[in-house]
OpenMM code with the backbone's topology and positions (N, CA, C; nanometers):
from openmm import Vec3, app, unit

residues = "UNK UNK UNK UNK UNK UNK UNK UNK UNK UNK UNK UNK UNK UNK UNK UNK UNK UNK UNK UNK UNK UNK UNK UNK UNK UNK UNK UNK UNK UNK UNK UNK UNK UNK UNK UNK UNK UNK UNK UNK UNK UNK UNK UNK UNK UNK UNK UNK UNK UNK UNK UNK UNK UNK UNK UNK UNK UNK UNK UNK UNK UNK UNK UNK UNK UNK UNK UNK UNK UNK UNK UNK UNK UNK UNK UNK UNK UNK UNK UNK UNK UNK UNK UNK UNK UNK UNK UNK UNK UNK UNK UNK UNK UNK UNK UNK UNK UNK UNK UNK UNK UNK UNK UNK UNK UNK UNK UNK UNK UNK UNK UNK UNK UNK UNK UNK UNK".split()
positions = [
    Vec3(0.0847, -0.1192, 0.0000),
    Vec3(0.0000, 0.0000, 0.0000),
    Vec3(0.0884, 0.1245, 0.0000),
    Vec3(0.0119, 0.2316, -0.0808),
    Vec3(0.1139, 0.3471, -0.0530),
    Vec3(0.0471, 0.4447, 0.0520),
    Vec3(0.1029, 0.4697, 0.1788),
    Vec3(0.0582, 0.5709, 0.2194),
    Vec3(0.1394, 0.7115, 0.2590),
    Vec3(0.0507, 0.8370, 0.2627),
    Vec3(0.1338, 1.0040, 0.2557),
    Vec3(0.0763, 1.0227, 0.4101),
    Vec3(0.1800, 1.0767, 0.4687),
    Vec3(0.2127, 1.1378, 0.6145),
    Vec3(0.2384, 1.2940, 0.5696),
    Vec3(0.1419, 1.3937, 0.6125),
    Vec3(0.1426, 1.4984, 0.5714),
    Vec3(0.2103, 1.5681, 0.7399),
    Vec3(0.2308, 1.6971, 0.7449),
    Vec3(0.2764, 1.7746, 0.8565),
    Vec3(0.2972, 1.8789, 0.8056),
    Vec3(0.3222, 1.9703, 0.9331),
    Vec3(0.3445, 2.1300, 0.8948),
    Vec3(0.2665, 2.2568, 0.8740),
    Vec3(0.1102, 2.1892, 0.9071),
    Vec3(0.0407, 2.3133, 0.8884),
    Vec3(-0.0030, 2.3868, 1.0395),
    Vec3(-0.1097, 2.4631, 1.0381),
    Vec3(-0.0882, 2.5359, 1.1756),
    Vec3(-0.1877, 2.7101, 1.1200),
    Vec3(-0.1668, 2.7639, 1.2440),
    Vec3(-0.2033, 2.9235, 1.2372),
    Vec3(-0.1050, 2.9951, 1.2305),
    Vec3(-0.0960, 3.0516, 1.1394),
    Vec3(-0.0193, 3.1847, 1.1057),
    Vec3(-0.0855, 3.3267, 1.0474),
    Vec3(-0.0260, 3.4395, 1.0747),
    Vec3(-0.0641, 3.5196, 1.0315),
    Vec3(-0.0573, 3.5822, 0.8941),
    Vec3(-0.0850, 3.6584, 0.8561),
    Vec3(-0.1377, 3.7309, 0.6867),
    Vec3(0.0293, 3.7701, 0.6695),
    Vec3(0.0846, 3.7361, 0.5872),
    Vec3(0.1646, 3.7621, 0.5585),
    Vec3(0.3363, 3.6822, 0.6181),
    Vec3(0.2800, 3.5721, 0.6859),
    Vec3(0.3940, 3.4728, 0.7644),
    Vec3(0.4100, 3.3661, 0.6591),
    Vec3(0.4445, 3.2475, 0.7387),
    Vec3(0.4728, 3.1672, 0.6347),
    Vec3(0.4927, 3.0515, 0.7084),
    Vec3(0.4914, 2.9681, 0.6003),
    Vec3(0.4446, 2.7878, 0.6665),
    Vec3(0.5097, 2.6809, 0.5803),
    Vec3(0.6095, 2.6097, 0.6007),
    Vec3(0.6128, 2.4712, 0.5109),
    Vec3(0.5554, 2.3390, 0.5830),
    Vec3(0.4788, 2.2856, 0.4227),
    Vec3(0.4559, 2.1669, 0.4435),
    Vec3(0.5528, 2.0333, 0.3918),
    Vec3(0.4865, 1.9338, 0.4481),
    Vec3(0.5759, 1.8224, 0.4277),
    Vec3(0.5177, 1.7026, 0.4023),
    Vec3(0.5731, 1.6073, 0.3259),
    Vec3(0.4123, 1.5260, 0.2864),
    Vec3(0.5695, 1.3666, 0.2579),
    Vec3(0.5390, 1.3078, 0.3232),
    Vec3(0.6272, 1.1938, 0.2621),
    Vec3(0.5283, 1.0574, 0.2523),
    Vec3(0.5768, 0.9784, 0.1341),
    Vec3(0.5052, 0.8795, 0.0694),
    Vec3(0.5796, 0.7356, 0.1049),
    Vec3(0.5045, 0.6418, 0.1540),
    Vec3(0.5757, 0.5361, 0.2249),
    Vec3(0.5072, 0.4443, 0.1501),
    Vec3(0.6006, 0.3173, 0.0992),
    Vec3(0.5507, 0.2254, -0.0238),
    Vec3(0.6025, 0.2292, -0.1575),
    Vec3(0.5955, 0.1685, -0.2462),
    Vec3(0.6507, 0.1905, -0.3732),
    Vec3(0.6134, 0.2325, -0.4427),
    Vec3(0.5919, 0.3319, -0.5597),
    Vec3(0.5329, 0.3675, -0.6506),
    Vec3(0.6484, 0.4559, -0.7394),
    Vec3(0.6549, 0.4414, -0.8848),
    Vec3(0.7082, 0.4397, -1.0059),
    Vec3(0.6777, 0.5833, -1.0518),
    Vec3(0.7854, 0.6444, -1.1476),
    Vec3(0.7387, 0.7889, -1.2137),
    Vec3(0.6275, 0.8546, -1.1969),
    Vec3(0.6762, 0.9140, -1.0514),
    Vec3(0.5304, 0.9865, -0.9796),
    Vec3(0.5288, 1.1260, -0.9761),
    Vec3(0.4200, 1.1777, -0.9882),
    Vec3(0.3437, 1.3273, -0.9984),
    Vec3(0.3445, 1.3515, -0.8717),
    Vec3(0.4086, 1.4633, -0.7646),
    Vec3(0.3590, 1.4564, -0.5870),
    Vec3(0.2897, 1.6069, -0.6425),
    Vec3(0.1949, 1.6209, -0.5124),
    Vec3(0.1283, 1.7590, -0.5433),
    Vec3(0.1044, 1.8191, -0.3990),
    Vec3(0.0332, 1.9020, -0.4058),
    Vec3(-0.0422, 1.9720, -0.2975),
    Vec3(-0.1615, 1.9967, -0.4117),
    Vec3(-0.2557, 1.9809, -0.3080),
    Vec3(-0.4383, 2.0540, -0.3034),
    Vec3(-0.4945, 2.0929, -0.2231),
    Vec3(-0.5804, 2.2051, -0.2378),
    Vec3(-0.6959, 2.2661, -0.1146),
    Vec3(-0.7461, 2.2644, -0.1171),
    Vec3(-0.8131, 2.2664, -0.0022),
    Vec3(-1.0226, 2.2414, -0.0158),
    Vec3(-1.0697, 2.3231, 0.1044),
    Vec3(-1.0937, 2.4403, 0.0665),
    Vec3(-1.1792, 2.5654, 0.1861),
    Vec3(-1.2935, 2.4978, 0.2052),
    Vec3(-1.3593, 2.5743, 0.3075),
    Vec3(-1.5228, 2.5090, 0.3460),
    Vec3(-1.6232, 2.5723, 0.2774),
    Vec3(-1.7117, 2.4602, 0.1969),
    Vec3(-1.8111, 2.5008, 0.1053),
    Vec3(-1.6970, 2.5296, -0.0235),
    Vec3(-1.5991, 2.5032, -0.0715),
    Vec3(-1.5522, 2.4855, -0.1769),
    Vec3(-1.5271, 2.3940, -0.2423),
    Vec3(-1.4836, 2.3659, -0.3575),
    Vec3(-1.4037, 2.2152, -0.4287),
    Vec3(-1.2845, 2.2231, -0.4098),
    Vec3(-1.2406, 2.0927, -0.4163),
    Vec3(-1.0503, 2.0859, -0.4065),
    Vec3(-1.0522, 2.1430, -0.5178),
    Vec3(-0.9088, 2.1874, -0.4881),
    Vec3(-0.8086, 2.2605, -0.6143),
    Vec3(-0.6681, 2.2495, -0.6161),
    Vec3(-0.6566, 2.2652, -0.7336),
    Vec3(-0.4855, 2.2469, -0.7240),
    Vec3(-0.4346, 2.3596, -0.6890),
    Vec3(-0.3043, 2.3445, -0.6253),
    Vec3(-0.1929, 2.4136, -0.5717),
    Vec3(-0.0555, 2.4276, -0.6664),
    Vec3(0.0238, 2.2996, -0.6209),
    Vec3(0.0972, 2.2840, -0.7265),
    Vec3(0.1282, 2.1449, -0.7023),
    Vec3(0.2114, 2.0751, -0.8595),
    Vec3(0.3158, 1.9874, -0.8562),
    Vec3(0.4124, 1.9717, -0.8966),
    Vec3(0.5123, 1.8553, -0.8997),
    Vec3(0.6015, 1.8944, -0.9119),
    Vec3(0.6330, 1.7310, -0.9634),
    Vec3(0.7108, 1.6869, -1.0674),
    Vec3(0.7573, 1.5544, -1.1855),
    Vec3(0.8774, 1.5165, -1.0581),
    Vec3(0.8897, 1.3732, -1.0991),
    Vec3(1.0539, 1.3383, -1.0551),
    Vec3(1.1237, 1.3737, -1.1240),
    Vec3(1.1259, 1.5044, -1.2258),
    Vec3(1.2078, 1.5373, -1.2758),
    Vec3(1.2574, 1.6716, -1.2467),
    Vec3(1.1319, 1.7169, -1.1506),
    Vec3(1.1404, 1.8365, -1.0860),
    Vec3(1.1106, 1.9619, -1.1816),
    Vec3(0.9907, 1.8697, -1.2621),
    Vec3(0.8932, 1.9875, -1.3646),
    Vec3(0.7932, 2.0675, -1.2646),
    Vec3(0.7683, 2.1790, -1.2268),
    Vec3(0.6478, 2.2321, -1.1241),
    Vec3(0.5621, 2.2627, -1.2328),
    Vec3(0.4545, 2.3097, -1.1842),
    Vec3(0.2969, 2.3662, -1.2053),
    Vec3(0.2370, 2.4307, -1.1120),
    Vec3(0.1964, 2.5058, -1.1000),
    Vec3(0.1577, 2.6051, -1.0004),
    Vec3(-0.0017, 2.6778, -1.0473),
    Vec3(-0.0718, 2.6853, -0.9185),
    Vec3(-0.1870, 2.7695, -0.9887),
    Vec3(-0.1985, 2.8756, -0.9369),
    Vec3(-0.2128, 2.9931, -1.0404),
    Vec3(-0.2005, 3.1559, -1.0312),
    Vec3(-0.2114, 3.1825, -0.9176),
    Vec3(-0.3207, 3.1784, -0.8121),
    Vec3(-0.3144, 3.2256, -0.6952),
    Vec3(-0.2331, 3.2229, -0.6323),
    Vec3(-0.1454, 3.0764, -0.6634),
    Vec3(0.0074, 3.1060, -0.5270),
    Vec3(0.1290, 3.1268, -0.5980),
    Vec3(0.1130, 3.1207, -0.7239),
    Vec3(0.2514, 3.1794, -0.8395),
    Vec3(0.3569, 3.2874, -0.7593),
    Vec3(0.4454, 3.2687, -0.7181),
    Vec3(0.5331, 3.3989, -0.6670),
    Vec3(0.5460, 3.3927, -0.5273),
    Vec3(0.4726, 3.3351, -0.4376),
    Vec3(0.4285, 3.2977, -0.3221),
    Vec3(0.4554, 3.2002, -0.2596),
    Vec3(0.4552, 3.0822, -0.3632),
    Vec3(0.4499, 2.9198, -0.3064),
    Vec3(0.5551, 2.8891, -0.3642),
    Vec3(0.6002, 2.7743, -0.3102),
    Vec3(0.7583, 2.7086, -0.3492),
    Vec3(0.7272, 2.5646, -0.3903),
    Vec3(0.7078, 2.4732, -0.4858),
    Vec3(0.7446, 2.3529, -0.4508),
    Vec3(0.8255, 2.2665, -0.4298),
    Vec3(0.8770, 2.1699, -0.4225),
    Vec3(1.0171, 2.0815, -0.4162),
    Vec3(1.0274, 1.9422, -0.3401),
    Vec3(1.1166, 1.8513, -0.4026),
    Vec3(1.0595, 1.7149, -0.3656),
    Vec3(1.2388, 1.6493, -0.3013),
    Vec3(1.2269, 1.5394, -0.2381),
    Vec3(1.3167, 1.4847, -0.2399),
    Vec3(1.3118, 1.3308, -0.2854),
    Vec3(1.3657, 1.3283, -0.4035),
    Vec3(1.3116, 1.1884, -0.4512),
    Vec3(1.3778, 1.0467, -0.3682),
    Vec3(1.4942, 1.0791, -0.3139),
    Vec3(1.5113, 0.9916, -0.2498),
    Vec3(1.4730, 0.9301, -0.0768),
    Vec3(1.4178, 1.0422, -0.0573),
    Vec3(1.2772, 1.0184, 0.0048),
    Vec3(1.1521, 1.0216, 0.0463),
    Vec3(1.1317, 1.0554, -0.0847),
    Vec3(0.9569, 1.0400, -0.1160),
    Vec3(0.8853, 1.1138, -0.0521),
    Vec3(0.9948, 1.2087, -0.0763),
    Vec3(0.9057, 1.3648, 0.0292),
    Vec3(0.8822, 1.4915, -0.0642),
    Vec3(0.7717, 1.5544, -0.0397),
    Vec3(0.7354, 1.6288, -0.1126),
    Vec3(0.7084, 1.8175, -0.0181),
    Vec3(0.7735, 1.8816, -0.0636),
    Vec3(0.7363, 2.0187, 0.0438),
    Vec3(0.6817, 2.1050, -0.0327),
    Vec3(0.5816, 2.1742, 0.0221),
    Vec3(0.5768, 2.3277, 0.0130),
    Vec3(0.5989, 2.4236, 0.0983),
    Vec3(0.6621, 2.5457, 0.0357),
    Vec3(0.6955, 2.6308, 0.0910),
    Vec3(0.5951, 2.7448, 0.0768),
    Vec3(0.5289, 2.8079, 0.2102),
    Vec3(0.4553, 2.9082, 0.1573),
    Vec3(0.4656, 3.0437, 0.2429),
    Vec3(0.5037, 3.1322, 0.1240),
    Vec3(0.5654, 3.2804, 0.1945),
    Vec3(0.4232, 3.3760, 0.1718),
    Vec3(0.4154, 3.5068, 0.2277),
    Vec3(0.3158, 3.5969, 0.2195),
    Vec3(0.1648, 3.4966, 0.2283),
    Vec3(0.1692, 3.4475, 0.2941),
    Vec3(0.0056, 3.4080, 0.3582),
    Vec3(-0.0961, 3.4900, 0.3358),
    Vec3(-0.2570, 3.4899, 0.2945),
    Vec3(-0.3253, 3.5803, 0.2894),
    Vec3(-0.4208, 3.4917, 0.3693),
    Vec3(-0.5244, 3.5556, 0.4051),
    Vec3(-0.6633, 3.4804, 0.4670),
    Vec3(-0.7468, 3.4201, 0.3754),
    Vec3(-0.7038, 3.4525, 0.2272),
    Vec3(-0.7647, 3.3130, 0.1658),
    Vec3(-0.6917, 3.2124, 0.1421),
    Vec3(-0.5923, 3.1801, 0.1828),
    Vec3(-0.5390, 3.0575, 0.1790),
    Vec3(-0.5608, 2.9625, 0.2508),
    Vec3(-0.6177, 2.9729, 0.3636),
    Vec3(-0.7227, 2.9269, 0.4794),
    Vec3(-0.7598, 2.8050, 0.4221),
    Vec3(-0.7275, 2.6783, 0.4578),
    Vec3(-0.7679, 2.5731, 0.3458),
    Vec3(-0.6967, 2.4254, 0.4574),
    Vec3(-0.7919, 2.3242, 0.4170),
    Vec3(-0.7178, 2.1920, 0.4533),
    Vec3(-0.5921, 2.1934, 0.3155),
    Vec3(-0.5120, 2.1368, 0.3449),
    Vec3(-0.4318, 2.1305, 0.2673),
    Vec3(-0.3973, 2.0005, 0.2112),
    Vec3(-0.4053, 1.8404, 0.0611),
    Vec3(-0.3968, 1.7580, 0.1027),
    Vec3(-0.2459, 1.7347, 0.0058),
    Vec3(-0.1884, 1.6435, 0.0297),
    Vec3(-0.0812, 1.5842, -0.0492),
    Vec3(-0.1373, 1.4895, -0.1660),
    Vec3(-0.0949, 1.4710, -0.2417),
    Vec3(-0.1228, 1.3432, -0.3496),
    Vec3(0.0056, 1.3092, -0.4200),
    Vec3(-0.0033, 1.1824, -0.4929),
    Vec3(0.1018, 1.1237, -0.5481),
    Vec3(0.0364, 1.0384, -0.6399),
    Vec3(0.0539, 1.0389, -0.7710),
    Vec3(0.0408, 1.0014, -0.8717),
    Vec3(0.1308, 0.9027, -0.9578),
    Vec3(0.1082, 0.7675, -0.9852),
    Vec3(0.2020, 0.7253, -1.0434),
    Vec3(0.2165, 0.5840, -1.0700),
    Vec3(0.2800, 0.4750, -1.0725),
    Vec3(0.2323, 0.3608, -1.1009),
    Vec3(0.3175, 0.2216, -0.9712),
    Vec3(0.1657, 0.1484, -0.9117),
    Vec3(0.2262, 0.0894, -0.8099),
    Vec3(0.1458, -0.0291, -0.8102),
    Vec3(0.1712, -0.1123, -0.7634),
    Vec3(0.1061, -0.2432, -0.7300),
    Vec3(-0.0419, -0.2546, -0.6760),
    Vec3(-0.0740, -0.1142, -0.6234),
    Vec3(-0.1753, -0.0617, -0.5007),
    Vec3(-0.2550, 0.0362, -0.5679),
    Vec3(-0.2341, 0.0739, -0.7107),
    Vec3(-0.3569, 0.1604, -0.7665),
    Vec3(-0.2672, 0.3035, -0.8260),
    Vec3(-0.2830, 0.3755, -0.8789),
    Vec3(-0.2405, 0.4783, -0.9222),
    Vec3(-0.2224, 0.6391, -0.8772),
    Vec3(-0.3073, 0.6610, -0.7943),
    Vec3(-0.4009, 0.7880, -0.6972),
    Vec3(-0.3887, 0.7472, -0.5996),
    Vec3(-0.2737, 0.8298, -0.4686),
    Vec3(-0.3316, 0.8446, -0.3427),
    Vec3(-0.3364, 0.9916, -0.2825),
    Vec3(-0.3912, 0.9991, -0.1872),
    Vec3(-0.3791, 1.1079, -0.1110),
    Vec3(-0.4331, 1.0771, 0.0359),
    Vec3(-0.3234, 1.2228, 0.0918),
    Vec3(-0.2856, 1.2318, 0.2270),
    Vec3(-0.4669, 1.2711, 0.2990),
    Vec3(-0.4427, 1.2487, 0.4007),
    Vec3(-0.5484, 1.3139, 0.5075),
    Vec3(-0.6085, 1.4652, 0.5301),
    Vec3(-0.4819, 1.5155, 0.4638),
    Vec3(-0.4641, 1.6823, 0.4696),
    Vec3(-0.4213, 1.7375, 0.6003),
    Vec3(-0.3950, 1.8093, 0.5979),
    Vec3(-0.3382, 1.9190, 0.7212),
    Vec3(-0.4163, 2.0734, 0.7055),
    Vec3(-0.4603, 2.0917, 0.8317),
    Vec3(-0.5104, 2.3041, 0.8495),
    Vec3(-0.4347, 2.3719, 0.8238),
    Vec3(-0.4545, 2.4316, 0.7459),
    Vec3(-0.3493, 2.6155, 0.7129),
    Vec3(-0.4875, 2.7110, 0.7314),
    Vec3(-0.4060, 2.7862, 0.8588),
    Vec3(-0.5110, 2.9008, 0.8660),
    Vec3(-0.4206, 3.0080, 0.8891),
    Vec3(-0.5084, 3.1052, 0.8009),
    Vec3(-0.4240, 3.2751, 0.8480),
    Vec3(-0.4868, 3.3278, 0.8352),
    Vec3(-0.4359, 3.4358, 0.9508),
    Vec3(-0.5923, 3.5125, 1.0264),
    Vec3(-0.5608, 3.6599, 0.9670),
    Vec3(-0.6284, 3.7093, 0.9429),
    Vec3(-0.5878, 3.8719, 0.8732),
    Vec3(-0.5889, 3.9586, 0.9756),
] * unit.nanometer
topology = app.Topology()
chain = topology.addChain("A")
for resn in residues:
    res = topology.addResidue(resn, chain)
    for name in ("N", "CA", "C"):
        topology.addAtom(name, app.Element.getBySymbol(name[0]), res)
């Protein structure tokens, strides 16, 4: 089975900053790691990801703001997030994409990011 151990989120204020940490335990092959959010009364959304090749993608809202970056040799995946606003306020979840004995799609539990304005 593959499972993601997420950490690192918390309360911070408008304009602080927070890394997350998301590591993937199990095997899985040429994988996609990401971050996603899901506010209350919203849909998940993407954040960003990032290739084992260390291709990112980012979505506009955190462009300039957010950091991604992985360590492939241990299946850890971070974000870095500078200038916080109060809409970023969001569970935050990890995912990993890619090919394993155990299915293709997992994701983490998520972690709270809150910032208070």
């Amino acid at each position: 089975q593959v499972r993601l151990a997420e950490s690192g989120g918390g309360l911070v204020q408008a304009g602080g900053s927070l890394r997350l940490s998301c590591t993937a335990s199990g095997t899985i092959f040429s994988s996609v790691m990401g971050w996603y959010r899901q506010a209350p009364g919203k849909q998940r959304e993407l954040v960003a990801t990032i290739t084992s090749g260390g291709s990112t993608n980012y979505a506009d809202s955190v462009k300039g703001r957010f950091t991604i970056s992985r360590d492939n040799a241990k299946n850890t995946v971070f974000l870095q997030m500078n200038s916080l606003k109060a809409e970023d306020t969001s569970v935050y979840y990890c995912n990993i994409k890619g090919r394993s004995n155990y299915g293709s799609d997992f994701w983490g539990k998520g972690t709270l990011v809150t910032v208070s304005s």
